[in-house]
C-alpha positions, 0 to 999 in steps of 0.5 A: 443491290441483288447481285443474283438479279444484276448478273442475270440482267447483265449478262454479258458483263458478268461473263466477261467479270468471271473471266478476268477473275478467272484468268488473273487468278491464273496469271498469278499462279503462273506468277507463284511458280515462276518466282519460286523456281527463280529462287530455287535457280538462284539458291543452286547458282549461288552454292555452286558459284561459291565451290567454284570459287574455292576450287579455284583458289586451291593449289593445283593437284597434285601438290607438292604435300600430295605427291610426298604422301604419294612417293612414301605410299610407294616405296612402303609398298615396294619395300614390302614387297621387297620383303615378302619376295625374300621371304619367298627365296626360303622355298627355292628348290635347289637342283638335286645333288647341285647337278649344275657342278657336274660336268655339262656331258656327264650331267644326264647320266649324273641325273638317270643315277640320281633318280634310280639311288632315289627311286631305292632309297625310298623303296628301303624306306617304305620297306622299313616302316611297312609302308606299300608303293605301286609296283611301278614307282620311280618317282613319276619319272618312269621315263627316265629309267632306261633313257638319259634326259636332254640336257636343256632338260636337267634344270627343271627335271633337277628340281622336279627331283628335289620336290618328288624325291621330298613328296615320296618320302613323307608319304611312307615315312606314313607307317603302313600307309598304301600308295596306290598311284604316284605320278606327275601329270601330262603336261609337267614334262620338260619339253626340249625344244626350247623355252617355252615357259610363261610366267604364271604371274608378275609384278614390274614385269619380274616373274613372282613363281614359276609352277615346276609341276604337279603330282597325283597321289592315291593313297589308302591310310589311316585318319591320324596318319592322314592328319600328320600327312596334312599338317607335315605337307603344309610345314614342306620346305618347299612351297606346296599347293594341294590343289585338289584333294577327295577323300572317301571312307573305306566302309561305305555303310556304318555299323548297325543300330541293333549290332552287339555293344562292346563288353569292356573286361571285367573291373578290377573290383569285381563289379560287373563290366561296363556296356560300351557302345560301338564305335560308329565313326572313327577307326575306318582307313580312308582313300584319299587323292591328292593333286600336288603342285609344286612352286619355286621362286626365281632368285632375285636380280642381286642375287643372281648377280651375287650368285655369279 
């Protein structure tokens, strides 16, 4: 039979044949899709139904293992902190001359005397090692050189004595070193109106460091006098944070390229004397300003009682 010929003989049959083909092909594609779907479904199900079931079957959080784990991360974790708060207690700055011994009335004039014996004794000490202070020095505190402190003042301004007092004598200590300017910054004054210091940070509510002030330094020295100033700062006794430092080069150009070379003296063996090249960097003094802020560390809870 010509399939071609019957086709055209029977129209209407044919069309109605290549649709059914067309639309069982389709349905079965449909079909494909569906099953294959409904496995991917069922594979998901499973898996989640077999994590469910072992969640279920686990011991409910936190166990007893898990809350042990726990409570020995803790105290690890507060038994160093208990170790580095103690560490800290090294760097508290003690009131200067142990001014709270003294006689409540008798203790601003007690600190005005201590101040100016200080203000002298670094003066002497500058003189000595040819080191040079502003006219003006007097430790930052130039308020206190005619005028005696109010008392709920003396606790920090004690303090604040111990560390400047420390501050001044290591930058002369500096020989031929030049302080331009040494002066406490606005704001570190001690108000009198009550207190009204905030912590600057806490651990379980307990005050970790107080900031008891900052200083300004200008000063003018030598390189290797401002290494040794560096690296003694940093070995402080007290807890000092160098919070801005600039330093610039007193020579503001560098020696010429076609400057004269430096003749060394004539060698022991007659030769002739060797060209040394000039040195380009090295030997210029440096101005330096310094920003200085002073920390100290409040006595712990048994301590304070200890202390009482």
């Amino acid at each position: 039979m010509n399939i071609k010929s019957w086709i055209l003989e029977n129209k209407t049959a044919s069309t109605l044949l290549i649709v059914f083909i067309l639309f069982t092909a389709g349905l079965g594609y449909l079909a494909w899709t569906a099953w294959d779907d409904y496995a991917v479904a069922t594979g998901e199900y499973t898996t989640k139904a077999k994590e469910l079931d072992a969640l279920s079957h686990n011991a409910i959080f936190p166990s007893a293992s898990n809350l042990k784990k726990l409570l020995q991360t803790l105290g690890q974790d507060q038994a160093n902190l208990d170790n580095l708060k103690t560490a800290l207690q090294a760097y508290r700055i003690p009131s200067f001359g142990e001014i709270e011994k003294i006689k409540p009335q008798d203790q601003p004039q007690y600190f005005q005397d201590a101040l100016r014996a200080q203000v002298t004794a670094t003066k002497s000490l500058a003189s000595s090692l040819g080191s040079t202070l502003p006219p003006t020095f007097y430790l930052g505190m130039d308020e206190y050189e005619n005028r005696l402190p109010q008392p709920d003042q003396l606790p920090i301004l004690s303090r604040q004595l111990t560390a400047l007092s420390w501050i001044a004598k290591t930058l002369v200590s500096q020989k031929g070193i030049i302080v331009a300017d040494f002066a406490r910054l606005a704001g570190d004054s001690p108000k009198s109106s009550g207190a009204q210091k905030k912590p600057a940070t806490s651990v379980a509510d307990s005050t970790v460091f107080d900031s008891i002030g900052s200083t300004r330094v200008a000063l003018r020295c030598g390189q290797g006098a401002f290494r040794e100033l560096i690296n003694t700062l940093s070995s402080a006794p007290y807890f000092l944070v160098i919070e801005d430092i600039k330093v610039q080069n007193s020579v503001g150009e560098p020696p010429r390229r076609d400057a004269t070379p430096a003749v060394s003296e004539q060698t022991s063996d007659g030769s002739s004397p060797i060209q040394r090249l000039p040195i380009v960097v090295g030997r210029e003094s440096l101005n330096i300003l310094l920003k200085i802020r002073t920390l100290d560390f409040p006595a712990m809870k048994g301590q304070t009682e200890m202390s009482k």
